[in-house]
C-alpha positions in Angstrom: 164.1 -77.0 12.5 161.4 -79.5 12.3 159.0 -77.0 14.6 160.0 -74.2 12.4 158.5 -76.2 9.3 155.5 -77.4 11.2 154.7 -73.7 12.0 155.2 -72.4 8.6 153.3 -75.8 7.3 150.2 -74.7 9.6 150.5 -70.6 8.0 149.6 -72.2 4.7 146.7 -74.2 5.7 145.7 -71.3 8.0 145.5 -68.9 4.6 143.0 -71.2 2.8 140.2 -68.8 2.6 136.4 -69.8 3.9 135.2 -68.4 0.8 136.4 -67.9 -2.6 137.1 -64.5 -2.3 140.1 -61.6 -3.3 140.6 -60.2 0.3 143.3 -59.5 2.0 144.3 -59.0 5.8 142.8 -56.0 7.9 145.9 -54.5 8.2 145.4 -53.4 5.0 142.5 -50.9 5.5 142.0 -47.0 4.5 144.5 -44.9 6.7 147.1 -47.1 6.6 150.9 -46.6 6.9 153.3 -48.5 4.8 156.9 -49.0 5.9 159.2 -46.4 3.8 162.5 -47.6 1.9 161.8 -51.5 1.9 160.2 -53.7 -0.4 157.0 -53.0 0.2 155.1 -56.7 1.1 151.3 -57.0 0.1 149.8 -60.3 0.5 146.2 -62.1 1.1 143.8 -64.8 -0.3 141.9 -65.5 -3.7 140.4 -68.4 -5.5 143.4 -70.7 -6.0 145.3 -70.1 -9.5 144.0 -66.6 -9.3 145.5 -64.0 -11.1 146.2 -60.8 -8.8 147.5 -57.4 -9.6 148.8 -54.9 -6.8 148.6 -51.1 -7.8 150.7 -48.8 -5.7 152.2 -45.1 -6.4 152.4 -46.2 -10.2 153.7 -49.1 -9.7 152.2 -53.0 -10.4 152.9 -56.1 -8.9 151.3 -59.3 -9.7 151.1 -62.7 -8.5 149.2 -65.8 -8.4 147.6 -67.5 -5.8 149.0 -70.7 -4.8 146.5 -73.8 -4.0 145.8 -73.0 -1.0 144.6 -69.7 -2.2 147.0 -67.7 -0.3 149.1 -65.0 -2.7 151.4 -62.4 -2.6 152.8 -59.3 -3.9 156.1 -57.4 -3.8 157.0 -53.7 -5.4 160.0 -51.7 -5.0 160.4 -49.8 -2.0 158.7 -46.1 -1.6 160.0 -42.7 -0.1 158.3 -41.2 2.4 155.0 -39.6 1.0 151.7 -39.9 0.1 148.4 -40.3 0.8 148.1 -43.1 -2.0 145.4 -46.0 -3.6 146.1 -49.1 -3.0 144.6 -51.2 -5.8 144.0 -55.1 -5.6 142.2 -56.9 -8.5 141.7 -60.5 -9.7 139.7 -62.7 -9.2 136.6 -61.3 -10.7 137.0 -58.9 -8.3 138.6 -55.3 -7.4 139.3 -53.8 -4.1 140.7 -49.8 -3.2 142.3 -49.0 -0.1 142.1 -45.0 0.3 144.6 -42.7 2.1 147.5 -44.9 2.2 150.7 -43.2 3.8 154.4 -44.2 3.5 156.2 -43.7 6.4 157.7 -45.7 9.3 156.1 -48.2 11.4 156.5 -49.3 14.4 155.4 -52.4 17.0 154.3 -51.3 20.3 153.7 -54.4 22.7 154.5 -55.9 25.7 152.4 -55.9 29.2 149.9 -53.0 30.9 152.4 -50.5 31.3 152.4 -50.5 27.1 149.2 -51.2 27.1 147.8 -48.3 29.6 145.9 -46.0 27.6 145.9 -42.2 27.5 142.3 -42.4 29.4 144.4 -44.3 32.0 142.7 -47.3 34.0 140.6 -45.8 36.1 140.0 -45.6 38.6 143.4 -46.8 40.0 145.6 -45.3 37.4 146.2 -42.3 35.6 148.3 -40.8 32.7 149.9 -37.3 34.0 147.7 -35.0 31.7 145.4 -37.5 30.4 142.2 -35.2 30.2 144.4 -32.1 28.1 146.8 -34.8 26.3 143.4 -36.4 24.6 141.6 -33.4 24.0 145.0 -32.1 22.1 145.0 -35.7 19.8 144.7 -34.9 16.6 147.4 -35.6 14.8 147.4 -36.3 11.1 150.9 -37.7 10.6 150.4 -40.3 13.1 147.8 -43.4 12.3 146.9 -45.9 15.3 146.2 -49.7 15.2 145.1 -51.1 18.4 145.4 -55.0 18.2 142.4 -56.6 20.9 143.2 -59.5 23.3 143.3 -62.7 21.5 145.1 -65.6 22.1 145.7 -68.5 19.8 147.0 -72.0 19.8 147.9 -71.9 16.2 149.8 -68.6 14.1 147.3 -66.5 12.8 147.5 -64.5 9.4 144.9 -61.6 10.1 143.4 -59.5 13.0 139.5 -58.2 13.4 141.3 -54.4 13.5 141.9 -51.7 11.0 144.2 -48.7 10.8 142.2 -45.5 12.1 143.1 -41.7 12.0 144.6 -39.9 15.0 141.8 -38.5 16.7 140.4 -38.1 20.8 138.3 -40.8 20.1 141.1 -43.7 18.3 144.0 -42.0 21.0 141.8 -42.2 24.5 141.9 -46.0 24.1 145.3 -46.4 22.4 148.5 -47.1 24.0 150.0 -43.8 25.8 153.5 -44.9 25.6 153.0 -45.7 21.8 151.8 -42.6 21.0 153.4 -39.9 22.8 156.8 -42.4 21.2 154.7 -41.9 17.5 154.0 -38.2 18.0 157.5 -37.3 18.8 159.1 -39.4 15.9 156.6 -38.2 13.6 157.7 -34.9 14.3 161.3 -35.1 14.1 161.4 -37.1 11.2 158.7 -34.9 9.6 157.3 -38.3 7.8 153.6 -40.1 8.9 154.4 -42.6 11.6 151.7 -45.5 12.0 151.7 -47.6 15.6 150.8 -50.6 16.1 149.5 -51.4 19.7 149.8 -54.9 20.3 149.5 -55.3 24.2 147.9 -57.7 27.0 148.3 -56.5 31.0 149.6 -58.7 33.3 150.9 -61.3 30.7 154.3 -63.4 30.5 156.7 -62.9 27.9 156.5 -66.8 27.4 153.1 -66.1 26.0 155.0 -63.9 23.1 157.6 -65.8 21.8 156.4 -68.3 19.2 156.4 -72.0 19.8 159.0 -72.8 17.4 161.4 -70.9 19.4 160.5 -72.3 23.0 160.6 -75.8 21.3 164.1 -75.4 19.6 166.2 -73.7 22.4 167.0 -75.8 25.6 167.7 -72.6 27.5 163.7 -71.9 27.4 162.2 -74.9 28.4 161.8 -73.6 32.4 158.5 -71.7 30.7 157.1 -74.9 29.8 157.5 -76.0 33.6 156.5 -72.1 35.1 152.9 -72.9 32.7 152.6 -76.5 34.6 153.1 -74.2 38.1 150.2 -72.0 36.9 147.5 -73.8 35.8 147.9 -75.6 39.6 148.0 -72.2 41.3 145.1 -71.4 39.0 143.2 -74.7 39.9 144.1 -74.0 43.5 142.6 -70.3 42.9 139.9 -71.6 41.0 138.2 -73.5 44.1 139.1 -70.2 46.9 137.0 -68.3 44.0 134.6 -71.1 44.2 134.2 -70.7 48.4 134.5 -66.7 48.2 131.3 -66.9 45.9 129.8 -68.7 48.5 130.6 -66.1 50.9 130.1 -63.6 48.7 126.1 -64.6 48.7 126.2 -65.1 52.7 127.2 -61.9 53.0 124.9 -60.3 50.5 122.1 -62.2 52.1 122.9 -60.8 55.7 123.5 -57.2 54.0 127.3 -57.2 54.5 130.1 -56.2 51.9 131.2 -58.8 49.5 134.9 -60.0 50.8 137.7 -58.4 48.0 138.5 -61.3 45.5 142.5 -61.2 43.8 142.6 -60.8 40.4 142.7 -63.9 38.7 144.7 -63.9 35.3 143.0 -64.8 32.0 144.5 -68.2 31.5 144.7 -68.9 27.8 147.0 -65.5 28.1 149.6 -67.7 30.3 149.6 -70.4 27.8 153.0 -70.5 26.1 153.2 -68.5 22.5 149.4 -68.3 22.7 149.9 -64.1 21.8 152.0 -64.5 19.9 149.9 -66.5 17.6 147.2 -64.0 17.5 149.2 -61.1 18.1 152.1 -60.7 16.6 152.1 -63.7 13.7 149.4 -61.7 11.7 152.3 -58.7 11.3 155.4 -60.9 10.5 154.9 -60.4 6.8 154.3 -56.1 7.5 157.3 -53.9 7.1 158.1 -52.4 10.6 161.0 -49.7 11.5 161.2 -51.6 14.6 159.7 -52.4 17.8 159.2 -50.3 21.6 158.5 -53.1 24.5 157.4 -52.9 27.7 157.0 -56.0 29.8 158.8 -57.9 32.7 156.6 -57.4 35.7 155.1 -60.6 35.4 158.1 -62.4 34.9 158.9 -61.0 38.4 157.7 -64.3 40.6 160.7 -66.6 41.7 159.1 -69.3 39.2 159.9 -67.0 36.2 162.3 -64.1 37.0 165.7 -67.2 37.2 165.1 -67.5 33.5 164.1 -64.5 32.0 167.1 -63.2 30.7 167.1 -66.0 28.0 163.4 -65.7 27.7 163.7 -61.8 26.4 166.6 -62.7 24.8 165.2 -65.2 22.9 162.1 -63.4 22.4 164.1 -60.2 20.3 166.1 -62.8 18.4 163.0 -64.9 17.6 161.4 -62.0 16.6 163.6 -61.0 13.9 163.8 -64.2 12.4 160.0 -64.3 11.9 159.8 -60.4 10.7 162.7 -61.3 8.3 164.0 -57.9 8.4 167.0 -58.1 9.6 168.0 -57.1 13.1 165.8 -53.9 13.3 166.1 -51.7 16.3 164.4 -53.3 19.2 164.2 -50.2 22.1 162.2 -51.5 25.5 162.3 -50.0 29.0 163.2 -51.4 31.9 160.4 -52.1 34.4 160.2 -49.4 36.9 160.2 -49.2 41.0 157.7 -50.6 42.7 156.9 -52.4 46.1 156.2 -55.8 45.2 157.7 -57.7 48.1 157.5 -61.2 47.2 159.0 -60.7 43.7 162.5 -60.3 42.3 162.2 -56.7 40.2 165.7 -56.4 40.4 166.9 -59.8 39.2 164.4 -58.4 36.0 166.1 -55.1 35.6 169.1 -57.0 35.2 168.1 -59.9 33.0 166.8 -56.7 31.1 170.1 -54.8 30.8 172.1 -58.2 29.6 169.5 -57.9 26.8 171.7 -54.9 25.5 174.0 -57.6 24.2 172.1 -58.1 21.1 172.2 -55.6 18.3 170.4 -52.3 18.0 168.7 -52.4 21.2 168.4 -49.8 23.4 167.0 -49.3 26.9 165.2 -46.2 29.0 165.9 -46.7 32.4 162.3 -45.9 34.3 162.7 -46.6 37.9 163.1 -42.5 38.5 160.1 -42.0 37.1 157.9 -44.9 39.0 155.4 -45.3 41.5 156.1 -47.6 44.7 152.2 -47.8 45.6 151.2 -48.2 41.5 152.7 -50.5 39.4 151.1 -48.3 36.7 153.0 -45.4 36.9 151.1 -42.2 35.5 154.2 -40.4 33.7 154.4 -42.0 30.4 155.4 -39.2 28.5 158.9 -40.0 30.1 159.4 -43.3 29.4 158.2 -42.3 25.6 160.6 -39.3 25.3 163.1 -42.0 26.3 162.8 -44.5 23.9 162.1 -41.7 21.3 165.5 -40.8 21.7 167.0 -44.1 21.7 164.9 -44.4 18.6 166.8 -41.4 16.8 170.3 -43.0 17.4 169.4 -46.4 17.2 167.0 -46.5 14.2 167.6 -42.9 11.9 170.8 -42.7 12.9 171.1 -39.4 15.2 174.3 -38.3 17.4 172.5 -37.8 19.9 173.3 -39.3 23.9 170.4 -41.7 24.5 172.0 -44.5 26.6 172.5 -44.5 30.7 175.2 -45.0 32.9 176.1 -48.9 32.2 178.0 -50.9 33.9 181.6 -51.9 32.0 183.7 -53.2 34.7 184.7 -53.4 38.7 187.9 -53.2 39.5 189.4 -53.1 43.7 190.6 -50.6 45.0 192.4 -50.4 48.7 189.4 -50.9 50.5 186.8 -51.9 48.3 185.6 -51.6 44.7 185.7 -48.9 41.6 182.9 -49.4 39.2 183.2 -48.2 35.7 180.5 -46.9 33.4 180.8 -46.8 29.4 178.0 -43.5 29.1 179.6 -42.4 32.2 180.8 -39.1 31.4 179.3 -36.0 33.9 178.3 -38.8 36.7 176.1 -36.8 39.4 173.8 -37.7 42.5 170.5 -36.1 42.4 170.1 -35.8 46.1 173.0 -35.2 49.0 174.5 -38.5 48.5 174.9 -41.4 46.3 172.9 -44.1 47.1 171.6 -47.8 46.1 174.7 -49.1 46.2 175.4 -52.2 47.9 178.4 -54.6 48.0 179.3 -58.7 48.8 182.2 -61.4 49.2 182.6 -64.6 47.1 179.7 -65.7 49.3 177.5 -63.2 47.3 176.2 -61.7 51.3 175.5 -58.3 49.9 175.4 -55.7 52.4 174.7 -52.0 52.3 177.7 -49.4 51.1 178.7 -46.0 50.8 179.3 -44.7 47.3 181.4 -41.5 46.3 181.8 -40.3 42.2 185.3 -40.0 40.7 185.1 -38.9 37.4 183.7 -41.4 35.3 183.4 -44.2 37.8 182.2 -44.5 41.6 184.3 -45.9 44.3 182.2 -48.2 46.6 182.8 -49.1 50.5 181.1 -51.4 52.6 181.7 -53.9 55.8 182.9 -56.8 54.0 187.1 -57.7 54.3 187.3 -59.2 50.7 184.7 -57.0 48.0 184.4 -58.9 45.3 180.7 -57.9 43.8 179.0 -54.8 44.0 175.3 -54.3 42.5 173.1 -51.0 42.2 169.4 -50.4 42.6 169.0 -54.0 42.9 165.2 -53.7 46.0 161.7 -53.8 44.0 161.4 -50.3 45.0 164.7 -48.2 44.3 166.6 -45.8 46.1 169.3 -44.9 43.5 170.0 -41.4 42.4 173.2 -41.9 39.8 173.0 -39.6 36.4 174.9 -39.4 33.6 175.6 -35.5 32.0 172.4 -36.6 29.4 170.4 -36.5 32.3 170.3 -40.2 31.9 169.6 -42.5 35.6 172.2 -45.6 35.8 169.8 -49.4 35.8 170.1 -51.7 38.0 173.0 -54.3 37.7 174.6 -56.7 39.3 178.6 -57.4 39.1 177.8 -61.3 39.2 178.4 -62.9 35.8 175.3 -65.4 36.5 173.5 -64.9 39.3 170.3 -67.2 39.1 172.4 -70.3 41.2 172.9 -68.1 44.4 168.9 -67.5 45.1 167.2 -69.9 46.4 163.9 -70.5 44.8 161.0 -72.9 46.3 
């Protein structure tokens, strides 16, 4: 609780304004999209004792800024509509924000897999259709905001970046997952949909949950420990760089090629709630419809994968608490298939689905859809249409069949194990046989098994005298085929109520 007040102590001095001035954050720009049906939240900064008035749609709020200079401003919430002014004045001064939309928002973030653009990174990764899928973005009911990398040691209240218009230029750079997500929604719900792309590649999900949180729960203190392994593995890197250079300008200096170099992580985007300082503090105060995530790969190495079940966990709870919206639907996908031998993608997957737990989440399932020789994989539109359909259950309420196969239950069976599904109805193989399945004693030995579909559940058979675990898709790169009659592909899961004590990690 203590760290809680600190943070919110350091917010107010944060707000205190350079300059006596009526401003307010970025995110407040021309083409903006306001969250529909909610008290609509306007806030920024003014001479202190200021008097400010907020004009919206016909209606006025007013406030006065505190001595800090920091004020804020509530009206009653909107139906979907617009485009609207958005008047602020006080101060000796006025301010109009132009073509103001109300609609739903909604928080894209997590790792590159969010962050990969519709122009791809080229030239090792691609989005399936990238060249006719720009040229065909223009979209007026879907506004972008594309968050740059920042890291912070402190929350921030503002970002350098504005709402834009939907056009080939603002969507080339822009998230692919979040907008093909924003272009479906948009057009099912027939209402303006603004994104928010809030995304760093190859980043830990320690770096976006907020201090407070990794200093109040126990169960999240192994980041703290994983950042002490990496700045010595980055030290360590540091000095290879250091001799490569110097072999870099041997071999320029006898005309040979430079010797490849591995990529070396930003560090101030490892350091513990340094993102989500700068990237997702500034929006705690914005209404949001909820949040699509993508992120996990990183959390793959044996240092972090043990604990990132609790991590995610507590990254979606402490979340919430800081949007103070209630538990708003929170979709993500599951990281995909990939060949990453020294990693634990499975253990991931996993500490992914136990996520489900939590309210309103949802999960698309993308290791069909993956690339074993790219951890980018080019198909976004996918993984989008995925969560977008999770979306219309989860957060506008649609009967529609958006979850996967999960795993309920094991139960024995004469010769080994039966493995029930809630989702389960219409389980098929794509392919001539079921396959991923593999199955283990109390000694947790798992070994491969055959696996045959009856009715809602599959019966699984291996070499082991006493089954007692079975797990699916659990290898970085998959070989599982199991559907559900939504056309749906079963996660990867494990039978083992906690599994991190039986691997051994250095």
């Amino acid at each position: 609780m203590l760290i809680r007040v600190a943070a919110c102590i350091a917010l107010g001095l944060l707000a205190q304004p350079a300059e006596a001035e009526l401003r307010t954050p970025h995110l407040f720009s021309d083409h903006a999209v306001l969250q529909r049906d909610r008290p609509i939240h306007i806030w920024g900064w003014a001479t202190p004792g200021a008097s400010i008035e907020v004009v919206l749609h016909g209606q006025h709020g007013h406030s006065i800024a505190n001595r800090l200079g920091g004020w804020d401003a509530w009206l009653m919430p909107e139906a979907a509509g617009g485009p609207y002014s958005l008047t602020i004045s006080g101060d000796g001064g006025s301010t109009t924000i132009h073509d103001v939309m109300i609609g739903d928002v909604w928080f894209a973030s997590g790792q590159s897999n969010m962050e990969m653009p519709l122009a791809g990174f080229p030239p090792t990764a691609h989005v399936k259709n990238s060249a006719a899928e720009i040229a065909a973005a223009t979209d007026p009911h879907v506004r972008l905001l594309r968050v740059e990398h920042k890291s912070s040691t402190m929350p921030l209240r503002d970002v350098d970046q504005s709402w834009t218009e939907t056009t080939p230029q603002t969507a080339a750079p822009f998230s692919a997952i979040g907008y093909f997500f924003a272009r479906e929604i948009a057009a099912r719900e027939h209402v303006t949909v603004g994104v928010i792309d809030s995304t760093w590649g190859g980043t830990p999900a320690d770096s976006w949950v907020s201090m407070a949180a990794l200093g109040s729960d126990p169960s999240l203190s192994p980041a703290f420990a994983a950042r002490a392994r990496f700045e010595q593995e980055q030290a360590d890197k540091d000095a290879a760089i250091a001799a490569e250079q110097r072999e870099d300008a041997e071999a320029r200096a006898r005309g040979l090629p430079a010797p490849h170099h591995d990529w070396h992580p930003p560090e101030e985007a490892y350091r513990p709630g340094a993102l989500y300082n700068a990237m997702v503090a500034p929006f705690t105060g914005y209404g949001i419809k909820g949040v699509i995530w993508y992120q996990g790969e990183t959390n793959s190495n044996v240092a972090r994968a043990p604990y990132y079940e609790a991590l995610f966990k507590g990254l979606i709870t402490d979340w919430r608490h800081d949007f103070a919206q209630g538990d708003f639907p929170f979709l993500f996908a599951q990281i995909s298939s990939f060949d990453s031998p020294k990693e634990e993608w499975g253990l991931v997957r996993d500490a992914q689905r136990r996520a489900l737990g939590l309210a309103n989440t949802a999960m698309a399932v993308t290791t069909d859809v993956g690339d074993p020789a790219n951890v980018h994989p080019s198909d976004k539109q996918t993984v989008a249409a995925r969560l977008a359909l999770a979306a219309r259950a989860v957060a506008y309420g649609e009967h529609v069949a958006y979850a996967p196969p999960l795993f309920r239950q094991v139960s024995t069976t004469a010769d080994g194990l039966r493995v029930w599904f809630d989702n389960g109805q219409g389980l098929t193989a794509r392919g001539t046989s079921v396959t991923g399945f593999e199955i283990a004693g109390q000694d947790h030995r798992f070994q491969p098994a055959t696996a045959t579909i009856e009715g809602n559940s599959v019966v699984v058979k291996g070499a082991v005298s006493s089954p007692a675990y079975v797990r699916y898709n659990w290898s970085n790169v998959v070989p599982g085929s199991l559907y559900n009659a939504a056309g749906l592909p079963a996660p990867t899961f494990t039978s083992e109520e906690r599994i991190e004590s039986h691997i051994a990690y250095p």
